[in-house]
Backbone bond lengths (Angstrom), bond angles and torsions (degrees), N, CA, C in turn:
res aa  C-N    CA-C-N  psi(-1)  N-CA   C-N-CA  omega(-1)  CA-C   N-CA-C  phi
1 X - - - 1.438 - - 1.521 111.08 -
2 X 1.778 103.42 154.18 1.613 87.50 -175.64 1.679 112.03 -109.96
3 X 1.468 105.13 133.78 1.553 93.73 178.95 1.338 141.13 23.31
4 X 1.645 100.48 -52.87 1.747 106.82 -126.30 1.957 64.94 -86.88
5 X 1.136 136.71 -40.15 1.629 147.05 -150.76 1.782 102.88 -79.90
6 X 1.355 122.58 4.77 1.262 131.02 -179.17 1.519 107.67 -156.59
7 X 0.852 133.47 -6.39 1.938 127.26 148.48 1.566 127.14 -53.76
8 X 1.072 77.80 155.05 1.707 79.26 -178.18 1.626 94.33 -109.91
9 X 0.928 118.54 -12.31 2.014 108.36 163.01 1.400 119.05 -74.95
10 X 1.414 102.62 129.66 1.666 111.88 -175.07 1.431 87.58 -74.64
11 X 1.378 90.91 128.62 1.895 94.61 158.62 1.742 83.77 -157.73
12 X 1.742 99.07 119.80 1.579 112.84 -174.40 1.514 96.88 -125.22
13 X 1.356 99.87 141.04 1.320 125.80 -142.23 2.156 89.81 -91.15
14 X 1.629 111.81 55.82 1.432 108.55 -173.72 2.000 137.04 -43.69
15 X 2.275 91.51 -21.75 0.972 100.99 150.53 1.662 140.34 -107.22
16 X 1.441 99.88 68.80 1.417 85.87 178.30 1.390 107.90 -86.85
17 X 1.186 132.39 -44.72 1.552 139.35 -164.28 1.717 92.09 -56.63
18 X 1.127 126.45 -39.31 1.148 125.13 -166.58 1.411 104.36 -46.07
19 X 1.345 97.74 -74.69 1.458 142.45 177.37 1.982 105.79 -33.47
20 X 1.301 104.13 -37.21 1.911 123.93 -177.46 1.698 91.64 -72.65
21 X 1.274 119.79 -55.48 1.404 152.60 -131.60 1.652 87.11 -81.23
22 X 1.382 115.32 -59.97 1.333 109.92 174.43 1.211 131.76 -80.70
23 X 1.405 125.02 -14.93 1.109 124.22 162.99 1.637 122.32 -84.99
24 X 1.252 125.79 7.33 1.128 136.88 173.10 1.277 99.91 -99.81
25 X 1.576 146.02 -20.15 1.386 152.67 163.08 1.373 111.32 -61.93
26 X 1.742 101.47 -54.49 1.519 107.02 179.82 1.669 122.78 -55.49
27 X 1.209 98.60 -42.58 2.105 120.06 169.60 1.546 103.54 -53.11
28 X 1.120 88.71 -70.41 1.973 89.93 166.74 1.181 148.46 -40.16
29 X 1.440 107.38 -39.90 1.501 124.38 159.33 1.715 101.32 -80.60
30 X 1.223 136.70 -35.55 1.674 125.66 -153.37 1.624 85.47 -83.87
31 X 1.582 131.69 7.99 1.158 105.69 -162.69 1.820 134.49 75.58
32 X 1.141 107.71 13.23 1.636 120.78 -165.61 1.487 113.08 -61.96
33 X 1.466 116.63 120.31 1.375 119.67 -170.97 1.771 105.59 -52.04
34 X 1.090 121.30 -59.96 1.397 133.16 -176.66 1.895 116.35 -71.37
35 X 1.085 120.97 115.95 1.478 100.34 -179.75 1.369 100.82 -103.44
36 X 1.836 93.98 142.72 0.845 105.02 -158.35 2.251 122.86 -104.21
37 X 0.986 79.95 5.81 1.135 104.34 155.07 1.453 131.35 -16.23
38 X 1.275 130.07 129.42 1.771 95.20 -154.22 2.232 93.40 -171.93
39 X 0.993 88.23 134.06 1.650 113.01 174.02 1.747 117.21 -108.08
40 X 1.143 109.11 138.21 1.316 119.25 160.42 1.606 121.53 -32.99
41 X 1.427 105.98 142.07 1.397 115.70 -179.40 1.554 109.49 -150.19
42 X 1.352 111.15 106.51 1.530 117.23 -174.46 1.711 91.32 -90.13
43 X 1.512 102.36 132.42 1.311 100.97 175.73 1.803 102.90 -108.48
44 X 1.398 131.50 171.10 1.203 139.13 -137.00 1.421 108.38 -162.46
45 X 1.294 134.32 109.47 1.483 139.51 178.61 1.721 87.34 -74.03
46 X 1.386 117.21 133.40 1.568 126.22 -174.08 1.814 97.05 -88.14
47 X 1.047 107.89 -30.77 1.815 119.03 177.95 1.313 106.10 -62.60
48 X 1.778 103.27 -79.52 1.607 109.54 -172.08 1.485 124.55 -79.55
49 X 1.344 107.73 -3.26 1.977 120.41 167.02 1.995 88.60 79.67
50 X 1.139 113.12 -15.69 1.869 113.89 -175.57 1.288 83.45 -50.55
51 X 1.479 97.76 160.84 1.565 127.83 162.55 1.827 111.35 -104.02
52 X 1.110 120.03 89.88 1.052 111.33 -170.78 1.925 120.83 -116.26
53 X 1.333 99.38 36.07 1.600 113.26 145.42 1.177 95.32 177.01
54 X 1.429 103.68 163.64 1.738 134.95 178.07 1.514 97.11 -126.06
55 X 1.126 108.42 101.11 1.879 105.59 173.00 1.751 97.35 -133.84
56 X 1.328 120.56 -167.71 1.279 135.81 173.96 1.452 120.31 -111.01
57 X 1.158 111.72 165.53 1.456 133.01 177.33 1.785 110.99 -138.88
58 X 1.281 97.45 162.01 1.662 110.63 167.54 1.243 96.94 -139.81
59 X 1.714 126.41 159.72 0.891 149.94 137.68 1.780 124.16 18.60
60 X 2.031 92.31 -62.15 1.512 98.75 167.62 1.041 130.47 -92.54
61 X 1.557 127.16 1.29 1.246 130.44 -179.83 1.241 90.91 -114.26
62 X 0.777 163.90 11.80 1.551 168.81 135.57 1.625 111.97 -58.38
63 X 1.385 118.75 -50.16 1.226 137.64 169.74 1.930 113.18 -66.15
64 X 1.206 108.19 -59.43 1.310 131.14 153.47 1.812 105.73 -23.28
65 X 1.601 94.54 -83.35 1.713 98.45 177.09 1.545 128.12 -36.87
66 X 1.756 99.99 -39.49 1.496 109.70 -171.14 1.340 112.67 -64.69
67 X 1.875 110.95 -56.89 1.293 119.02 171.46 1.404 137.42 -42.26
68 X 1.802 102.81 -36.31 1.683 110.15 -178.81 1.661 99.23 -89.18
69 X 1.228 119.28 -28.52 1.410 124.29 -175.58 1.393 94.99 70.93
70 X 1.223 121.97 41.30 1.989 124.22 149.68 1.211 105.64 -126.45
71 X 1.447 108.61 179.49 1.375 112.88 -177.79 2.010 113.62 -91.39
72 X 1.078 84.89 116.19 1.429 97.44 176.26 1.763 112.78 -133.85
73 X 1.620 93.94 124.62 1.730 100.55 -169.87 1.548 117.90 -138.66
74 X 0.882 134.30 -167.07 1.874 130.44 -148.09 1.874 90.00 -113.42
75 X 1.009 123.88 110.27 1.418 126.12 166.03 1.438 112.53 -71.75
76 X 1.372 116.16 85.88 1.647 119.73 161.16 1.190 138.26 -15.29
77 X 1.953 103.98 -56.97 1.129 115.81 -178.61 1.366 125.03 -76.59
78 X 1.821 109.65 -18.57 1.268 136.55 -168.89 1.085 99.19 -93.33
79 X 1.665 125.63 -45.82 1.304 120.44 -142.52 1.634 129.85 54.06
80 X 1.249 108.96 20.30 1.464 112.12 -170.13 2.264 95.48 -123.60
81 X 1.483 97.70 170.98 1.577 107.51 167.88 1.856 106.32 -58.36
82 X 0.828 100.04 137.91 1.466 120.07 171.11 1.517 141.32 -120.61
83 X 1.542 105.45 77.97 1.008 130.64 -133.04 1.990 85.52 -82.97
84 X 1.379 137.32 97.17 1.252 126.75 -172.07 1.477 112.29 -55.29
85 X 1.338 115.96 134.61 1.388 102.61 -167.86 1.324 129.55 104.63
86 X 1.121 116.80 -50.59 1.536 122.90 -159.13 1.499 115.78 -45.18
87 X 1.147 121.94 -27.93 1.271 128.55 171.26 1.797 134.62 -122.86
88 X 1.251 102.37 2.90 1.438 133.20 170.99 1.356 114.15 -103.73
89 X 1.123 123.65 -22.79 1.415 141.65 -160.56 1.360 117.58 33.69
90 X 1.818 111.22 33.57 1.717 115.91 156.52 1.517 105.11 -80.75
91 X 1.325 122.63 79.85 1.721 121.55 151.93 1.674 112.19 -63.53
92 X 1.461 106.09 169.46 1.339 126.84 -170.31 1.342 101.17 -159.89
93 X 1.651 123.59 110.92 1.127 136.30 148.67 1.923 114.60 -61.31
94 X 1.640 86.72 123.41 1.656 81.18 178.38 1.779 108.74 -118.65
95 X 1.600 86.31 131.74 1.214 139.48 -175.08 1.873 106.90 -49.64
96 X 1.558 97.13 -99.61 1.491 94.19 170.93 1.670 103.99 -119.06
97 X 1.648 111.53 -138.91 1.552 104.45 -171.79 1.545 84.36 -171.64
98 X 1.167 123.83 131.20 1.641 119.23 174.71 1.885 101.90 -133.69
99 X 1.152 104.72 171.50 1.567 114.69 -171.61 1.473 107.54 -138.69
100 X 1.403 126.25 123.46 1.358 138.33 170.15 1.501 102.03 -29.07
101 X 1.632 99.45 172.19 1.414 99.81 156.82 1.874 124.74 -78.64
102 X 0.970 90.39 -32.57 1.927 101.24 -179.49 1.536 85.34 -67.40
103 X 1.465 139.25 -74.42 1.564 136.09 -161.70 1.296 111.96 101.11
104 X 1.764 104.12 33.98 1.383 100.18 173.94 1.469 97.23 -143.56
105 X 1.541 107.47 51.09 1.486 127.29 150.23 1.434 129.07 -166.06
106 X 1.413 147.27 143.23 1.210 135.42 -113.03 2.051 66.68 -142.11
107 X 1.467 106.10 152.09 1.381 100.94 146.97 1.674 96.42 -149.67
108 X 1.582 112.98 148.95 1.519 119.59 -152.48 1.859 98.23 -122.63
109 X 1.364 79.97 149.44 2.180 70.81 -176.88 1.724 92.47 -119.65
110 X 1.263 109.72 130.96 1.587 111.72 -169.79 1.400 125.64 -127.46
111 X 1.051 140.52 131.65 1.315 136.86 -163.72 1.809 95.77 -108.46
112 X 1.444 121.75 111.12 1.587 110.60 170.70 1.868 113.36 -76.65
113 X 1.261 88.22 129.70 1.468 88.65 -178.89 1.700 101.07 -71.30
114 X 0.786 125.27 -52.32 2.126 105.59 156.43 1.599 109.83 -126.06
115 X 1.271 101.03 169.63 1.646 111.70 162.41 1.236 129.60 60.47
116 X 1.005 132.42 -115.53 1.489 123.79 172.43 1.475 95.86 -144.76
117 X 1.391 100.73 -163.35 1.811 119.11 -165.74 1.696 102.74 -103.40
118 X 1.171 111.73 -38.36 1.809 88.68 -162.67 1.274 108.17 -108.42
119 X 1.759 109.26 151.40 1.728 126.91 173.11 1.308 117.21 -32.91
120 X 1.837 125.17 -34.44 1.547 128.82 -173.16 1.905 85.51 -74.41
121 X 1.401 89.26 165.27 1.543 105.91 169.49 1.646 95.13 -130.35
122 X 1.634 101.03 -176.85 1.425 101.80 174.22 1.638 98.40 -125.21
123 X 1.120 116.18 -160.68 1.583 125.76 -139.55 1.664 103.97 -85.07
124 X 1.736 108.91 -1.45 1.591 117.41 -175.02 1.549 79.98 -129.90
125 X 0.995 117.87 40.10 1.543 106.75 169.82 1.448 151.60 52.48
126 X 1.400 95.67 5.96 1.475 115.02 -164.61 1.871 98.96 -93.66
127 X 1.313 119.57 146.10 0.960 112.91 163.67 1.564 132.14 -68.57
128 X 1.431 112.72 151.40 1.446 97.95 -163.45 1.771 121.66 -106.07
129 X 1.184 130.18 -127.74 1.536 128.05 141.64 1.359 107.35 -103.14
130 X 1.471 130.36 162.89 1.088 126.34 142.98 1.467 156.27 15.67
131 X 1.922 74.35 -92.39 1.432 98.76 166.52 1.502 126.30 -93.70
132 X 1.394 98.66 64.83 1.956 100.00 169.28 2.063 123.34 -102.74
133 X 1.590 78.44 49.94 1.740 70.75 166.41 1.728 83.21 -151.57
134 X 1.575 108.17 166.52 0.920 99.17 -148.06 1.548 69.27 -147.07
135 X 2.012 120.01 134.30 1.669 118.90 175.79 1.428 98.56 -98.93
136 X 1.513 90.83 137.73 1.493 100.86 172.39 1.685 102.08 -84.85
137 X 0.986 119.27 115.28 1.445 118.88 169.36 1.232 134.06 -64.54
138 X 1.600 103.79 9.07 1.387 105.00 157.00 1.765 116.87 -84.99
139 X 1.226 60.38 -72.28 2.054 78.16 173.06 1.393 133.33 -57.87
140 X 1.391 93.36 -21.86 1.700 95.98 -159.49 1.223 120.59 66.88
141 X 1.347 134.39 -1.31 1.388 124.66 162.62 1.472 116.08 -68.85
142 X 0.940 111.03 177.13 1.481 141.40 -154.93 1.365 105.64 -112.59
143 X 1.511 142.14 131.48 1.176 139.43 166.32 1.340 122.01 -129.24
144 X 1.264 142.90 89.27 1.826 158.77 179.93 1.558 80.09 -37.38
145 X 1.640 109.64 127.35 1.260 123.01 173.35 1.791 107.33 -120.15
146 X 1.605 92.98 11.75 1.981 112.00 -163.60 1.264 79.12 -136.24
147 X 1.207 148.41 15.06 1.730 120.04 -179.21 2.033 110.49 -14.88
């Protein structure tokens, strides 16, 4: 794991869209069969109502998701399909699929077929949600609420 996913220093990553923004230019200009193009997707434990990731989608993994009825979403860093799970074996049967009012964000209701959603684990090894640090708004530190 890298640092930034076990610190207690906020350091938030303010350009990511940037970072989405140009590589969806670069696809565009290389001619890229798939566009890659891509909106927010709050994902949603259907049990615990938690929100337990904010990742992206495009068009085909969006389409992708609907058809398998799991969660399948646009890997940023990859730029490739992002099949949740595929190698962690945290899958998520998806439930329903709703759309903002603007329609330029997806939020997903998900049932995990085990465990939790993200690559970190906590201190018994189990995978956790996401969101397990918690900012103190004084400090700005960071507090593991999943040690």
């Amino acid at each position: 794991m890298e640092n930034t996913e076990e610190t207690s220093e906020l350091r938030l990553d303010f350009t990511k869209l940037e970072k989405v923004g140009a590589q969806v230019a670069a696809s565009r200009a290389a001619g890229a069969e798939r566009d890659p193009g891509v909106i927010p997707v709050a994902v949603q434990n259907a049990d615990t109502k938690e929100v337990i990731l904010v990742a992206y989608t495009n068009e085909y993994a969006m389409k992708e998701s609907f058809a398998k009825r799991k969660l399948v979403l646009w890997s940023t860093s990859r730029n490739k399909l992002w099949f949740k799970g595929e190698t962690s074996g945290e899958t998520f049967d998806l439930l329903e699929a709703y759309v903002n009012c603007e329609q330029n964000s997806l939020l997903y209701v998900v049932r995990p077929c085990r465990g939790g959603i993200c690559h970190t684990k906590n201190a018994a090894g189990e995978p956790r949600n996401c969101y397990y640090r918690r900012i103190d708004f004084d400090t700005l530190r960071l507090e593991n609420v999943n040690p």
